[in-house]
C-alpha positions in Angstrom: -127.1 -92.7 18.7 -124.5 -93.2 21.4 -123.4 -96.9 20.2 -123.1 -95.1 16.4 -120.6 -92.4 18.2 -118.9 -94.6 20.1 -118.2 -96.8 16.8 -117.0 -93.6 14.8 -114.8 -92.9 17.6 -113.1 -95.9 17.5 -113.0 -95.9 13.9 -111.7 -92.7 13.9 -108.5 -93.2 16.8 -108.2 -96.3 15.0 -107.4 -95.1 11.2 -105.7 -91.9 12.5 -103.1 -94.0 14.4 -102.4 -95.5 11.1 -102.1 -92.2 9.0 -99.7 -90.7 11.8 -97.7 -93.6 12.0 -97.4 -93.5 7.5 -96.9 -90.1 7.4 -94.3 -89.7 10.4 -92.5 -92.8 8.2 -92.2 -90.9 4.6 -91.6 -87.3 6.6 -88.3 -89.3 8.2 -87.7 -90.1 4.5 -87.5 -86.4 3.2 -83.6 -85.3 2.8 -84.6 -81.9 3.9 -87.6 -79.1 4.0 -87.2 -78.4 0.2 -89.4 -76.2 -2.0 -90.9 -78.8 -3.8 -92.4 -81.0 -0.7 -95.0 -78.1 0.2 -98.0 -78.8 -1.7 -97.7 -82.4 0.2 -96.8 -80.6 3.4 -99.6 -78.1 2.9 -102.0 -80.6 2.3 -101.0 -82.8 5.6 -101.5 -79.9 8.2 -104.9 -79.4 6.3 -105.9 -83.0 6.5 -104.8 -82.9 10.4 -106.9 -80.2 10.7 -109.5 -81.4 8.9 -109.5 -84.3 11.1 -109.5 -82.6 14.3 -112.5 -80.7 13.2 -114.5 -83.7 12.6 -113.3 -85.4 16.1 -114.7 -82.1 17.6 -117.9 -82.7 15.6 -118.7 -86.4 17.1 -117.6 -85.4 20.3 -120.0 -86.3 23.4 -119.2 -86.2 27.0 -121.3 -89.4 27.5 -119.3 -91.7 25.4 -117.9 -94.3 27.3 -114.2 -94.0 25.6 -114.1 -90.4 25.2 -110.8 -90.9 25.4 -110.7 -92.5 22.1 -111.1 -89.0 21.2 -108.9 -86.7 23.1 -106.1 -89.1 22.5 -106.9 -89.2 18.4 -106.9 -84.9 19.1 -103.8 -85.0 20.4 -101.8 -87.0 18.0 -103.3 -85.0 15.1 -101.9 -81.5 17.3 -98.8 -83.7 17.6 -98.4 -84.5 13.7 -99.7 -80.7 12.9 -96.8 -79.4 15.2 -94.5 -81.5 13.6 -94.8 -80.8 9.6 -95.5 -77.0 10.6 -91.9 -77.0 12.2 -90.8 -78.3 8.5 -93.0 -75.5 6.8 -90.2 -73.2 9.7 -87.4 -74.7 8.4 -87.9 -74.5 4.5 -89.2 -71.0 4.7 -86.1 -70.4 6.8 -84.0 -71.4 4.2 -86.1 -69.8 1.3 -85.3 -66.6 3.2 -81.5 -66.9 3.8 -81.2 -68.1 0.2 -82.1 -64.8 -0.9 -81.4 -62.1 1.4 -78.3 -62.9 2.2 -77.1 -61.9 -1.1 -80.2 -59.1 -2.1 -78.4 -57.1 1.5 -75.4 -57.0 -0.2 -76.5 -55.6 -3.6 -77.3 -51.9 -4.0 -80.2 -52.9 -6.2 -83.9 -53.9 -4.3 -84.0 -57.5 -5.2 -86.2 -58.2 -1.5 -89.6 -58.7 -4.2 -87.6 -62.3 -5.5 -88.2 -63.3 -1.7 -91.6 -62.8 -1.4 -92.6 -64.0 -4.6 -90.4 -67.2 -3.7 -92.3 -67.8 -1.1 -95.8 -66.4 -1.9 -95.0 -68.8 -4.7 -95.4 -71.6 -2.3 -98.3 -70.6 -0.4 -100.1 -70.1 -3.5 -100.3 -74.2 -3.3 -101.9 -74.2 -0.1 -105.7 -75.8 -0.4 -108.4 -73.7 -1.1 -110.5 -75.1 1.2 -112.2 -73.8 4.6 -109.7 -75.3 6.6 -107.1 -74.3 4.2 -107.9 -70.9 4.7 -107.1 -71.4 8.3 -104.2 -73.1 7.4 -102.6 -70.0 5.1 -103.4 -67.9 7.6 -100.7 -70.0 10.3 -98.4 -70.9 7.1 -98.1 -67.0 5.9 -97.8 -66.0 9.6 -94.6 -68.6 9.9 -93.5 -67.6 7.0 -93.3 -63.6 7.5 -91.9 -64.4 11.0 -89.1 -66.4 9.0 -88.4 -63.4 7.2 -88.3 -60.9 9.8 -86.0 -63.2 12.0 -83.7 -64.0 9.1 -83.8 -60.2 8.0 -82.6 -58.8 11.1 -79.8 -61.7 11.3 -78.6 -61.1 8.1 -78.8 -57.2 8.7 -76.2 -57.8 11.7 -73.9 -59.8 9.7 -73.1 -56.9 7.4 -71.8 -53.3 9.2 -73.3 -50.7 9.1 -70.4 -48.2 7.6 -70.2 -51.0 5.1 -74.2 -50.8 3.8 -73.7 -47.4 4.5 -72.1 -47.1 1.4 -73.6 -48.9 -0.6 -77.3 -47.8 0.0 -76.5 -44.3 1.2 -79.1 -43.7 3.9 -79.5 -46.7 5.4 -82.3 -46.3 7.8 -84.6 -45.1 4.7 -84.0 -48.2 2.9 -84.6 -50.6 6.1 -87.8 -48.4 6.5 -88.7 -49.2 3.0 -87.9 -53.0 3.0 -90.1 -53.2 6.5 -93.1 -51.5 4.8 -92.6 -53.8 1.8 -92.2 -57.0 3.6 -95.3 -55.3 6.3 -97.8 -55.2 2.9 -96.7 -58.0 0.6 -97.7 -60.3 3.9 -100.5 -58.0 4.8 -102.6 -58.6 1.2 -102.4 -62.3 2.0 -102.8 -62.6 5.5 -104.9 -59.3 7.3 -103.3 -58.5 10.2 -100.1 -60.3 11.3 -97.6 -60.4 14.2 -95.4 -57.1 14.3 -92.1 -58.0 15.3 -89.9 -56.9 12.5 -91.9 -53.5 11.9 -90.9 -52.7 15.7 -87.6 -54.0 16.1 -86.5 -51.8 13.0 -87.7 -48.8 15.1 -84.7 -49.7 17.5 -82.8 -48.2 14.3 -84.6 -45.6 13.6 -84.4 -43.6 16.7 -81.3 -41.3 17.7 -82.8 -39.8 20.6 -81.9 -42.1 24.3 -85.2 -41.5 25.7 -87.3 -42.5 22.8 -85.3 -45.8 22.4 -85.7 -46.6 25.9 -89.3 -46.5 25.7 -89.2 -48.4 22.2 -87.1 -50.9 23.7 -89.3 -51.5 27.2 -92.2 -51.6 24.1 -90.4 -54.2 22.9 -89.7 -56.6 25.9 -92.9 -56.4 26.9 -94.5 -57.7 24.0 -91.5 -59.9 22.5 -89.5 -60.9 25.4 -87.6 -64.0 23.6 -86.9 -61.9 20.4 -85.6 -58.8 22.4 -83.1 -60.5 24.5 -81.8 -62.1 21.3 -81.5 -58.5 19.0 -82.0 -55.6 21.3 -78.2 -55.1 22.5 -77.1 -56.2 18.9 -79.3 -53.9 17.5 -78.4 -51.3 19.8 -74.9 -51.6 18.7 -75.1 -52.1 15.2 -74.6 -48.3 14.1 -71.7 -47.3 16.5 -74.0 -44.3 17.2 -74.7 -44.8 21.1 -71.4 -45.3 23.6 -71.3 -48.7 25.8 -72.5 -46.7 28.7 -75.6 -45.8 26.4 -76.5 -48.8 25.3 -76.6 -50.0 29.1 -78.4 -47.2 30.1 -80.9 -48.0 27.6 -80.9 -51.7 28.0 -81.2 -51.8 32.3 -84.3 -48.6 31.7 -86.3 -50.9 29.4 -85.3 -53.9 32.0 -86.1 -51.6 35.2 -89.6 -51.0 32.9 -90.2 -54.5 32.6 -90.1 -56.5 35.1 -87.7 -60.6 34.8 -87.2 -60.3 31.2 -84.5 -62.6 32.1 -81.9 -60.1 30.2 -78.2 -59.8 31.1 -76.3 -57.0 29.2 -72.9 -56.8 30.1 -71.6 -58.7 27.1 -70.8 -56.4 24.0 -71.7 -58.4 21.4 -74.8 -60.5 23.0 -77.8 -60.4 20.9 -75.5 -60.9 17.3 -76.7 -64.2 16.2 -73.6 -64.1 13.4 -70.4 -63.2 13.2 -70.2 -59.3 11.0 -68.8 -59.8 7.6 -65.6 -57.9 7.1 
């Protein structure tokens, strides 16, 4: 039994050597993370996974070249990583595409996105481990949104939006929730980060933001040294003494979030339209 695993492990290192090395080759051939290369994209993270799952399935601790094995793991991980970073890109771009002109219109247009890119993860495989592999896709691909929302929210002032929606904060509340569902009916529970940096701009009272805010470093420590003080800023509601105020509490609350405020505009990823 152990010559037969031993056999399929080498088998195995030795055919996915050959698929990572063909499909690293046409990936280097793709212009860009278009739209119309996900169904093959799709398809590649579920064979990789696929493949991992059977490695795991022959794996013994007796075979002599065990190693065989972890090393066919890895590259499979490796390859995974890799076309999942495309999957980032292209929803990144299906994102921008659209809402950085629906933020401008006074008209919800925010359903085109998510049918744009519910559109595309309707191609995933419909198989065990493509069920697994929606789940990661649709999590990438809310987090894309929620990244891209908040940049593009920054870009335009607030007087400006202001108006053209009229109460702003309602219609940011309502775009959350929308975004928070649409996700939520394909994917169950998901990663919150958009949901609770909009409550940054829902808040008027200091104290209430400063514990939103220590919330937030806590639990997204990268994200929150990138929006916080922009976010902060955005309305023009709190004074510079304020927004530091609030910015060193939620620092003082937790502990090397590795956060400098002094800069005023730190945390804008884009320049504000005029």
């Amino acid at each position: 039994m152990h010559e037969v695993q031993k056999i399929c492990c080498e088998e195995l290192h030795s055919f996915v050597q050959m698929y990572v090395h063909a499909e690293k080759k046409h990936i280097e051939k793709l212009q860009a993370p278009k739209p119309e290369n996900s169904v093959y994209l799709f398809w590649l993270i579920n064979t990789c996974r696929q493949l991992r799952f059977f490695a795991t399935q022959i794996n013994n601790l007796d075979i002599i070249n065990g190693d065989d094995l972890k090393d066919t793991v890895i590259l499979l991980k490796k390859m995974e990583d890799c076309v999942l970073s495309i999957v980032q890109k292209m929803m990144t771009h299906i994102a921008q595409d659209n809402l950085k002109s629906d933020l401008k219109k006074e008209v919800k247009h925010i359903h085109n996105l998510t049918e744009a890119i519910l559109k595309q993860c309707a191609s995933i495989p419909q198989t065990y481990m493509g069920k697994e592999s929606q789940t990661i896709i649709v999590n990438i691909a809310y987090d894309c949104v929620s990244h891209v929302y908040l940049d593009c929210l920054m870009m335009i002032k607030f007087k400006r939006l202001k108006k053209r929606w009229g109460n702003v904060e309602e219609r940011i509340k309502d775009n959350v929730l929308y975004f928070h569902n649409t996700f939520a009916e394909w994917n169950g529970p998901q990663n919150q980060l958009l949901k609770r940096m909009s409550e940054v701009l829902l808040h008027s009272d200091t104290e209430a933001m400063k514990l939103t805010c220590a919330g937030l470093f806590k639990d997204f420590p990268e994200d929150s040294k990138q929006y916080l003080p922009g976010l902060l800023r955005w309305k023009g509601v709190l004074s510079e003494q304020k927004v530091r105020e609030v910015l060193d509490a939620s620092q003082q609350a937790c502990p090397n979030p590795g956060y400098v405020s002094q800069h005023p505009l730190m945390g804008l990823c884009c320049l504000r339209c005029e």
